[in-house]
BAFI-3210 file (N, C-alpha, C; in Angstrom, 3 decimals, decimal comma, padded with zeros to 6 digits):
// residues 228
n [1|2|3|4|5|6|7|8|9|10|11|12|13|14|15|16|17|18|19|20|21|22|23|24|25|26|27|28|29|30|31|32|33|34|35|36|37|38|39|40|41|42|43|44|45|46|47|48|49|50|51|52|53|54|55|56|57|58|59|60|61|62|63|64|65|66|67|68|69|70|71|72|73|74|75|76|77|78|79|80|81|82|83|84|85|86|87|88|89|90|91|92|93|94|95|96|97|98|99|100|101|102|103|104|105|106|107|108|109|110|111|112|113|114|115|116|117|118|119|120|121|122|123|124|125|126|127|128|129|130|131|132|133|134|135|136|137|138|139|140|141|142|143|144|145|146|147|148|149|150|151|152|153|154|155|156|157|158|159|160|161|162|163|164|165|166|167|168|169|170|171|172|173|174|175|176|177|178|179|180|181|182|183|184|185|186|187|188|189|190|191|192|193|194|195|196|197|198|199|200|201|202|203|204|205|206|207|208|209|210|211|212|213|214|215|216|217|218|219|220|221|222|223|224|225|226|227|228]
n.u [078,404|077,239|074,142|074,299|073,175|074,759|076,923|080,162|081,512|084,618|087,638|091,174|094,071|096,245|099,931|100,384|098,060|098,302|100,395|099,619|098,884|100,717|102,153|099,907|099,764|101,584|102,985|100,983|102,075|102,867|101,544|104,069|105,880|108,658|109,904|110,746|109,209|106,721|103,308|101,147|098,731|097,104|096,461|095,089|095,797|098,336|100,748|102,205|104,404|103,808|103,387|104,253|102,372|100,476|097,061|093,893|090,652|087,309|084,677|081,996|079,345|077,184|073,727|070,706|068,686|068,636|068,117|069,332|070,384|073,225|074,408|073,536|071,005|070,416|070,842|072,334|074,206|076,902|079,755|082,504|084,411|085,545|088,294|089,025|091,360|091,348|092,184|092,384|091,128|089,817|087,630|085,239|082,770|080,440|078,838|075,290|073,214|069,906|070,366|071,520|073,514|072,768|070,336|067,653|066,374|068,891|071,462|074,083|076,327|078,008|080,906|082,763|086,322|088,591|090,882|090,734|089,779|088,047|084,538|082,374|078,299|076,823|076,216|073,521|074,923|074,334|070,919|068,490|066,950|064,947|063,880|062,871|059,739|058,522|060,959|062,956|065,853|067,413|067,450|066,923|064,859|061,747|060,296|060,624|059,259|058,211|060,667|063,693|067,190|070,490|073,274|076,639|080,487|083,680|085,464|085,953|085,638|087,519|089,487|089,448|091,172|090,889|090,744|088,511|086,668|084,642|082,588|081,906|079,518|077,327|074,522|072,648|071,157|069,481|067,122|066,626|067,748|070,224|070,760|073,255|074,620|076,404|076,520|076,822|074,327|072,667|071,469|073,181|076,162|077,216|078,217|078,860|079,459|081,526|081,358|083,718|082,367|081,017|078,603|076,161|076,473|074,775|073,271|074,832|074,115|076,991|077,161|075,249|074,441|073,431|070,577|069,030|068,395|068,463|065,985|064,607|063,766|061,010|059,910|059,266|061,305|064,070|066,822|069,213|072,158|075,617|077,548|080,924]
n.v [136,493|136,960|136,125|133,434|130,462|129,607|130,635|131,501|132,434|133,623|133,802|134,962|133,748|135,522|135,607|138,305|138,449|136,000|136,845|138,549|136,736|135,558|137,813|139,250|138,710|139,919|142,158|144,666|144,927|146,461|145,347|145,905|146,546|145,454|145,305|146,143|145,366|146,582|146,464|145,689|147,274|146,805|144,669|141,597|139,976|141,643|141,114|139,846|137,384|134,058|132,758|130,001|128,062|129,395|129,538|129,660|129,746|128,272|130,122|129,982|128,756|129,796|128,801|129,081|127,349|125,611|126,846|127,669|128,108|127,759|128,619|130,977|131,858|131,539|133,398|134,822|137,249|137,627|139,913|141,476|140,615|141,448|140,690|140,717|139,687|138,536|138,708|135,748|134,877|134,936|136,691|137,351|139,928|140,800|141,454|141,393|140,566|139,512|138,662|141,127|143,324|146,088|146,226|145,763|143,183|143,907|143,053|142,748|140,259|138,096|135,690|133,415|132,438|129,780|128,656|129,609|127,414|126,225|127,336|129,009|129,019|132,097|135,049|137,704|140,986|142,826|144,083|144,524|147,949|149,744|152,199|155,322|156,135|157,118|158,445|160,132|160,976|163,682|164,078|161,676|159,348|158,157|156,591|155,971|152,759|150,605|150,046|148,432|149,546|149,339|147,680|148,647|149,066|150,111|149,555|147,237|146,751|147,701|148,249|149,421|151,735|150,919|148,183|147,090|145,570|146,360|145,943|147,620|150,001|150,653|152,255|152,344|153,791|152,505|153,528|152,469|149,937|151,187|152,923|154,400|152,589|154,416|157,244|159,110|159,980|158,652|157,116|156,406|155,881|152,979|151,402|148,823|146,887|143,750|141,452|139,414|137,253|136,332|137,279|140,907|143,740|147,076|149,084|151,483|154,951|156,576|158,376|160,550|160,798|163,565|165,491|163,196|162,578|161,561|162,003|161,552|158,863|158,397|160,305|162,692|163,156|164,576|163,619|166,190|166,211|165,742|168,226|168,186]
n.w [088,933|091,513|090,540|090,566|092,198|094,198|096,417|097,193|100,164|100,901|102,291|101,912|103,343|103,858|103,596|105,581|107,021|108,382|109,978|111,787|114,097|115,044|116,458|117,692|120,169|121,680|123,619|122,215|120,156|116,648|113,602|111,011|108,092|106,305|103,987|100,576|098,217|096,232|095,313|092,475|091,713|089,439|089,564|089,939|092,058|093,020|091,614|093,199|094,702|095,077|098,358|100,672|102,017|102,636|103,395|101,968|103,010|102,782|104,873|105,108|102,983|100,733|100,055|098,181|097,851|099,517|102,290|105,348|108,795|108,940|106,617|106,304|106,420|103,460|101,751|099,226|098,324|099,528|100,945|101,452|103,638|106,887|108,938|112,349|114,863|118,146|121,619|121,668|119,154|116,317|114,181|111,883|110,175|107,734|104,767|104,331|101,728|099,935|097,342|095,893|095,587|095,782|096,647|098,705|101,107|103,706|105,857|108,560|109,001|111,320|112,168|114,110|115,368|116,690|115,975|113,015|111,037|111,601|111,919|113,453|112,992|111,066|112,694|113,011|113,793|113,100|112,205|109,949|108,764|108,675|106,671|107,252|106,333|103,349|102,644|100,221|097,697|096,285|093,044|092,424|091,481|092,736|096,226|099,550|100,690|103,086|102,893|103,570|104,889|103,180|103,865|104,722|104,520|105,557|107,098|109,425|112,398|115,632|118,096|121,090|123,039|125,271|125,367|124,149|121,739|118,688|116,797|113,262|111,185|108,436|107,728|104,831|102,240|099,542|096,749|094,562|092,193|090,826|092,259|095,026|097,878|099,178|099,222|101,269|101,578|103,466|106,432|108,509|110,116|112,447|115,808|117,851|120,843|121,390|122,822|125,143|126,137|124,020|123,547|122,757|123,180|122,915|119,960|118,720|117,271|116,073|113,658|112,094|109,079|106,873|107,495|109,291|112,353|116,291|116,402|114,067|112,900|112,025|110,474|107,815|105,195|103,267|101,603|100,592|097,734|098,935|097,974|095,826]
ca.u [078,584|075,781|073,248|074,289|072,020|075,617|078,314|080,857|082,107|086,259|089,068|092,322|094,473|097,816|100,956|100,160|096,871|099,007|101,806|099,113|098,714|102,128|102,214|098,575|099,691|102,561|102,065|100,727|103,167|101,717|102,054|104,328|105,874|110,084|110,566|111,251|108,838|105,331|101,820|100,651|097,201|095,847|096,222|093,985|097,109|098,972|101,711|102,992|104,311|102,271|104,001|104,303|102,148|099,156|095,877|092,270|089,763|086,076|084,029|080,530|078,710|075,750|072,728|069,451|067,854|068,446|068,473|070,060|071,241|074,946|074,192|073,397|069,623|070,465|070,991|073,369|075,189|077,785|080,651|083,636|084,391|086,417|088,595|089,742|092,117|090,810|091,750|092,627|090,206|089,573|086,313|084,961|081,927|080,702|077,540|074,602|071,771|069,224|070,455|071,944|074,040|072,006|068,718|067,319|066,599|070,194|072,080|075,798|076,780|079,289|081,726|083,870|086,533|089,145|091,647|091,027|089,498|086,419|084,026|080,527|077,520|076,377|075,011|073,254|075,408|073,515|069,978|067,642|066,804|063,393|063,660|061,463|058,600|058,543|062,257|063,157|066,955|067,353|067,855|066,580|063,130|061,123|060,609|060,551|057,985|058,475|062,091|064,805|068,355|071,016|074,516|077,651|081,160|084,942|086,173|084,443|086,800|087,627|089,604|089,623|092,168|090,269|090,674|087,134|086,354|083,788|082,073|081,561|078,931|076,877|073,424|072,834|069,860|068,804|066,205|066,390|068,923|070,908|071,150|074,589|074,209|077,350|076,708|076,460|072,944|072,258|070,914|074,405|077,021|076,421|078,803|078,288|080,108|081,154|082,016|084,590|081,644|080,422|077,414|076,853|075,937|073,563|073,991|074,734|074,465|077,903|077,558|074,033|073,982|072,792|068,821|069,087|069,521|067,758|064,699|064,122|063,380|059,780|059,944|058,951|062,522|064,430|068,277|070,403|073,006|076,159|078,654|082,406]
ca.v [135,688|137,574|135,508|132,547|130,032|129,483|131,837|131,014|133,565|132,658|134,116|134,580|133,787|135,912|135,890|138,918|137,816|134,952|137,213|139,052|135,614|135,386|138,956|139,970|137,742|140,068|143,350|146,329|145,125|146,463|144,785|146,678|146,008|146,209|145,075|147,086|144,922|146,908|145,753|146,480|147,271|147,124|142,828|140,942|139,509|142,554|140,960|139,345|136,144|133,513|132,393|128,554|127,837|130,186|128,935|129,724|128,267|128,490|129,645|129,689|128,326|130,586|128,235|129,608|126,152|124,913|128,232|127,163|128,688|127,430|129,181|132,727|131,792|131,284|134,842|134,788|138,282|137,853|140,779|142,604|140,600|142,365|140,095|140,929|138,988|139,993|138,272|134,436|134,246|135,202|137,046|137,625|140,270|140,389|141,830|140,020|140,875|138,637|138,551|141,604|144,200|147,348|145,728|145,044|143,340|143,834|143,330|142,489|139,001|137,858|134,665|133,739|130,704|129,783|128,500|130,019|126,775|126,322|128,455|129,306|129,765|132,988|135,642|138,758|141,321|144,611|143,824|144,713|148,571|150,441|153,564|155,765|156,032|158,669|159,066|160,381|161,717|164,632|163,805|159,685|158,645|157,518|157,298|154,651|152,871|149,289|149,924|148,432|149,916|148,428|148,081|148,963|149,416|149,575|149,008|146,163|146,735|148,763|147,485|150,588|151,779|150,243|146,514|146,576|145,270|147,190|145,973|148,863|149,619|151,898|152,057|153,356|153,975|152,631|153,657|151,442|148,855|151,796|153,981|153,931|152,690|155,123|158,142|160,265|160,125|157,027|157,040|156,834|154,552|152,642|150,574|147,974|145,777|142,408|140,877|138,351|135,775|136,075|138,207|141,678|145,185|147,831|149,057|152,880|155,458|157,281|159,458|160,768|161,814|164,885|165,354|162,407|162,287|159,988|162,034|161,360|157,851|158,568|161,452|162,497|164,132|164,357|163,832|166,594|165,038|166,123|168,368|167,520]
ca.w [090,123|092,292|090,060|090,912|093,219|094,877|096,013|098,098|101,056|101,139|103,518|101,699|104,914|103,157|104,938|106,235|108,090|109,493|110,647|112,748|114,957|116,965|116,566|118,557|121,594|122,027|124,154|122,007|118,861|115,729|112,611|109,963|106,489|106,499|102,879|099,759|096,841|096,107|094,999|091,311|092,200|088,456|089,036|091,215|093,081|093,266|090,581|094,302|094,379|096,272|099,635|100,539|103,485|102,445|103,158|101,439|103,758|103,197|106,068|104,444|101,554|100,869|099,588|098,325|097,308|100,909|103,399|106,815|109,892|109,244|105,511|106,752|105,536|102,393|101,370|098,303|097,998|100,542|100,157|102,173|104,826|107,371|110,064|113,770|116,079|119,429|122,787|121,266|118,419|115,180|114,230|110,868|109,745|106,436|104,427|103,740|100,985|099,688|096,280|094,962|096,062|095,993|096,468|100,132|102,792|103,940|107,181|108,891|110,135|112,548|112,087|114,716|115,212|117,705|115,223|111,802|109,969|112,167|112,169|113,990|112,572|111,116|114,032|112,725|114,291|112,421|111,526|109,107|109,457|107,890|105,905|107,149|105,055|102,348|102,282|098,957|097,363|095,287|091,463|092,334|091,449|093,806|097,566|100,378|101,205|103,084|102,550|104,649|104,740|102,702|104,607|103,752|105,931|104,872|108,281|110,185|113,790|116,017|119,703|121,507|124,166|126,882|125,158|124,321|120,248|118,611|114,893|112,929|110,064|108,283|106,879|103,645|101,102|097,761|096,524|092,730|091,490|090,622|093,728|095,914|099,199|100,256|098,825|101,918|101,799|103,788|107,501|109,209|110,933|114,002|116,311|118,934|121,591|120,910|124,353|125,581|125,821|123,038|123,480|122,365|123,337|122,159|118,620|118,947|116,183|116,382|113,057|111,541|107,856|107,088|107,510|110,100|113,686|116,867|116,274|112,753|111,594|111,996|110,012|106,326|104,760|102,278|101,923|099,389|097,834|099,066|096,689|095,614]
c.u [077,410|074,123|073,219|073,948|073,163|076,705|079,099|081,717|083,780|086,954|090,458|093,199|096,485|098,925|100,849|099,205|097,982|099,737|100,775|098,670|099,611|101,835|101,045|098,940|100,357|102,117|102,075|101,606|102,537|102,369|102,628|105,757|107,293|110,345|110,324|110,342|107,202|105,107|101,760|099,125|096,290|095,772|095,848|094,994|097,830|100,651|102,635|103,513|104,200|103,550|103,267|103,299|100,397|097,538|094,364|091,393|088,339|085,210|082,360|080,346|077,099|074,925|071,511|068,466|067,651|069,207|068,854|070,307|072,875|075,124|074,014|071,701|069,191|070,878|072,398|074,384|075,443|079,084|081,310|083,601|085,795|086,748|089,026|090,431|091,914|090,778|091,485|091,751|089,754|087,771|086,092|083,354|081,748|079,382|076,769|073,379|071,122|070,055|071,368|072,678|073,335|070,288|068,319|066,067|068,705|070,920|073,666|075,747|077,996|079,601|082,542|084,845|087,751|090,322|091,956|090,697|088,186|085,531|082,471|079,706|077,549|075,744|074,701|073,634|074,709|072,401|069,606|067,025|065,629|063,815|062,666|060,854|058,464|060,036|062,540|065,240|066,436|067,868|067,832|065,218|063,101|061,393|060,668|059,490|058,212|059,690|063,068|065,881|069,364|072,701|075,586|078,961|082,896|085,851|085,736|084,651|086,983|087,957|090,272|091,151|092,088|090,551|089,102|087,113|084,435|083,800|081,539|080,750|078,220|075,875|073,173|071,386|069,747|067,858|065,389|067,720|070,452|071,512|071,890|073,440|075,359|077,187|076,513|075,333|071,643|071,860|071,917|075,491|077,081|077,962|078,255|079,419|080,279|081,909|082,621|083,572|080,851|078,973|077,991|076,482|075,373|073,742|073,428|074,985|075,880|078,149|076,005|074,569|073,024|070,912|068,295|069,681|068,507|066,129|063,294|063,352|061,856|059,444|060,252|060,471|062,505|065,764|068,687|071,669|074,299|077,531|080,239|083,241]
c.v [135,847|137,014|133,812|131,254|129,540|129,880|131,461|132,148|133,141|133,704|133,716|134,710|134,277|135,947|136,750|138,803|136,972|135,798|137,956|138,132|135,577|136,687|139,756|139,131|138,191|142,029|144,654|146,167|145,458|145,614|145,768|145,930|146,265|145,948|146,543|146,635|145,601|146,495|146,170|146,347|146,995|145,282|142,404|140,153|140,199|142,202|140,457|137,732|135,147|132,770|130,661|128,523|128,183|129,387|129,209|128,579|129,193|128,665|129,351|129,329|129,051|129,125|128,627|128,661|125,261|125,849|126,739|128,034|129,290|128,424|130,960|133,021|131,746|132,419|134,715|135,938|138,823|138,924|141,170|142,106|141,083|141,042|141,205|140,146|139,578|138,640|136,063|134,074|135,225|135,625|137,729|138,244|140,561|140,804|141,153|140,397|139,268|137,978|139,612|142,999|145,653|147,452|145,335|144,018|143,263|144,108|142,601|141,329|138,755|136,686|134,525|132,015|131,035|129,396|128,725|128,962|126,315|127,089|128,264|129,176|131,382|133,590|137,058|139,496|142,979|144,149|145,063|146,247|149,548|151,634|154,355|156,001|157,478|159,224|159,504|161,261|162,482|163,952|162,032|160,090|157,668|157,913|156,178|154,294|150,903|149,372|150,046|148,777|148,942|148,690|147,607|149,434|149,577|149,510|148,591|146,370|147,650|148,122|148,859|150,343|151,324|148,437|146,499|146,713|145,815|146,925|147,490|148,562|150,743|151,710|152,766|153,247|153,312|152,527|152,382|150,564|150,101|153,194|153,301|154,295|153,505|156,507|159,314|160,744|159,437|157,408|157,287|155,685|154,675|151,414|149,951|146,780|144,403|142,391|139,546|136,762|135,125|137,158|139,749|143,191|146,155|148,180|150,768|153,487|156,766|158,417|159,112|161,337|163,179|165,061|164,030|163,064|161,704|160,446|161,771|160,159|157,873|159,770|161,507|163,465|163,867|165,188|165,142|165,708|166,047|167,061|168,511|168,141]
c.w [091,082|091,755|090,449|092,034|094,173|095,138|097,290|098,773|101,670|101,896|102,543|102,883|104,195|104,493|105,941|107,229|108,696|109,952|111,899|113,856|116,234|117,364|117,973|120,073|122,317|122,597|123,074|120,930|117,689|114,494|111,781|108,976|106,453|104,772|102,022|098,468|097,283|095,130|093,401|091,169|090,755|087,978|090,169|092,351|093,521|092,702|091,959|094,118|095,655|096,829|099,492|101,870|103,403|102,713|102,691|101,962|103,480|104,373|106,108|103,187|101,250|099,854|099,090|098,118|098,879|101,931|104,710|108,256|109,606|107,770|105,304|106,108|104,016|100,976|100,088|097,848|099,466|100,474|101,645|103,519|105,536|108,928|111,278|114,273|117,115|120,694|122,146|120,086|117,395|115,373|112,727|110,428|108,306|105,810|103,943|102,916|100,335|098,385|095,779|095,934|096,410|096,261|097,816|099,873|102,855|105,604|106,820|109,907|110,465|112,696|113,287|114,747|116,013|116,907|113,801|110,787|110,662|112,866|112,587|112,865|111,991|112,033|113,098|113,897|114,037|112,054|110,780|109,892|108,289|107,662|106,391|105,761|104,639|102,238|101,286|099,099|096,280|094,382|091,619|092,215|092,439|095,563|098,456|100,927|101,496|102,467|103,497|103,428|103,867|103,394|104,231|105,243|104,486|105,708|109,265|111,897|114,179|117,738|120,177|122,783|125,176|126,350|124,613|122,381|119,876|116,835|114,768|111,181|109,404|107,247|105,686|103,261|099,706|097,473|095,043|092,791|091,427|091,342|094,164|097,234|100,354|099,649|099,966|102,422|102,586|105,354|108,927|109,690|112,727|113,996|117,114|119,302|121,252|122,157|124,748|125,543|124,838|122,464|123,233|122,576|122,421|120,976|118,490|117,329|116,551|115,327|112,124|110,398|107,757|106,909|108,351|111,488|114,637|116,863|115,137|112,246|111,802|110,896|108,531|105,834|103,240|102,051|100,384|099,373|098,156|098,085|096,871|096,486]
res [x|x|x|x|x|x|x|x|x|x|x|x|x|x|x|x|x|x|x|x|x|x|x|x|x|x|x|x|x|x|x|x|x|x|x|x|x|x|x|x|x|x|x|x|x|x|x|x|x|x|x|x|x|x|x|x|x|x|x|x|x|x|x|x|x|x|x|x|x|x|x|x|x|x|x|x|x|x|x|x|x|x|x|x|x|x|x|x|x|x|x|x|x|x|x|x|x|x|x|x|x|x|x|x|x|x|x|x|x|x|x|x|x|x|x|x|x|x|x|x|x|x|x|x|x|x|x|x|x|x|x|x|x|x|x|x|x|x|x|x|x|x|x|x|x|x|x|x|x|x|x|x|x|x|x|x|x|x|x|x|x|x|x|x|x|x|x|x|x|x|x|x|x|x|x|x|x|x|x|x|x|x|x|x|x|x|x|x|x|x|x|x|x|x|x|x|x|x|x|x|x|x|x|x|x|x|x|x|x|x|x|x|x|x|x|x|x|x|x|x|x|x|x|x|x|x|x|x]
***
């Protein structure tokens, strides 16, 4: 699929997403689960049976034959997008590499939509972030050189106690095709403000990997890999 000169970035909108709609409007209610039927995680549906109403809406069409704005530049390995409901409006981040999952340039864009079938533009919400030079991992070949970060998250949100919504993300490393960009070894995770008008505040590092921290990215290292 990741080869393909067209990949399409979809939103399954499951009951559950919808139930978080009335639900978020209502003070401080959380969403939770009263029935008695579980998932069978080893089937791509979870062996559930599909609700009447459900909707699968496209919010992008990645392009690489005709880059765009509305396209996310054309960038074709779109992955893990993570929604919010925050304050009347849906908000969707989502990872963006050129082509291939472990392969940079790689950053985090930001969807948003007022009703759940029309949606913004793409905004780069995490850019593009340089390796320092000469980075190297223990037991990887090679080292960095002209090497941006490749980014990686598994929880895009974050609406603190104050009301205030907060994307979340986290830079990683690969060095080859075949280097993880989560192995622990990666640069660190960073948050940042997304604000009622749209605009968005600074983009803080809240947790340094090890052999990282705000004095480093200038600096010649070299990560160990962490053990079990």
């Amino acid at each position: 699929m990741r080869k393909k000169s067209n990949v399409i970035l979809s939103l399954l909108m499951t009951a559950a997403v919808w139930s978080v709609w009335p639900i978020a409007s209502r003070a401080q209610e959380k969403v939770r689960y009263t029935g008695t039927t579980l998932n069978n995680p080893e089937r791509h549906d979870g062996g559930l049976s599909p609700v009447m109403g459900v909707h699968n809406i496209q919010v992008m069409r990645a392009c690489r034959e005709h880059p765009s704005e509305a396209n996310g530049g054309g960038w074709t390995y779109n992955h893990q997008p993570m929604m919010a409901y925050w304050r009347g409006k849906f908000y969707v981040h989502y990872l963006s590499d050129e082509r291939d999952e472990q392969v940079p340039p790689s950053r985090t864009l930001l969807m948003t939509s007022d009703d759940g079938y029309h949606w913004t533009a793409p905004q780069v919400i995490f850019p593009e972030y340089k390796v320092p030079e000469g980075f190297k991992k223990e037991g990887v070949e090679g080292e960095a050189h002209n090497l941006i970060a490749v980014m990686h998250q598994r929880m895009g949100f974050y609406v603190s106690k104050d009301d205030v919504l907060l994307a979340v993300g986290a830079y990683g490393v690969c060095l080859n095709k075949k280097d993880h960009n989560n192995d622990g070894n990666g640069i660190g995770r960073v948050v940042r403000e997304i604000r009622a008008d749209g605009s968005f505040g600074p983009i803080y590092f809240i947790y340094y990997n090890h052999g990282f921290n705000e004095k480093i990215p200038t600096s010649r290292i070299t990560a160990r890999r962490r053990r079990a």
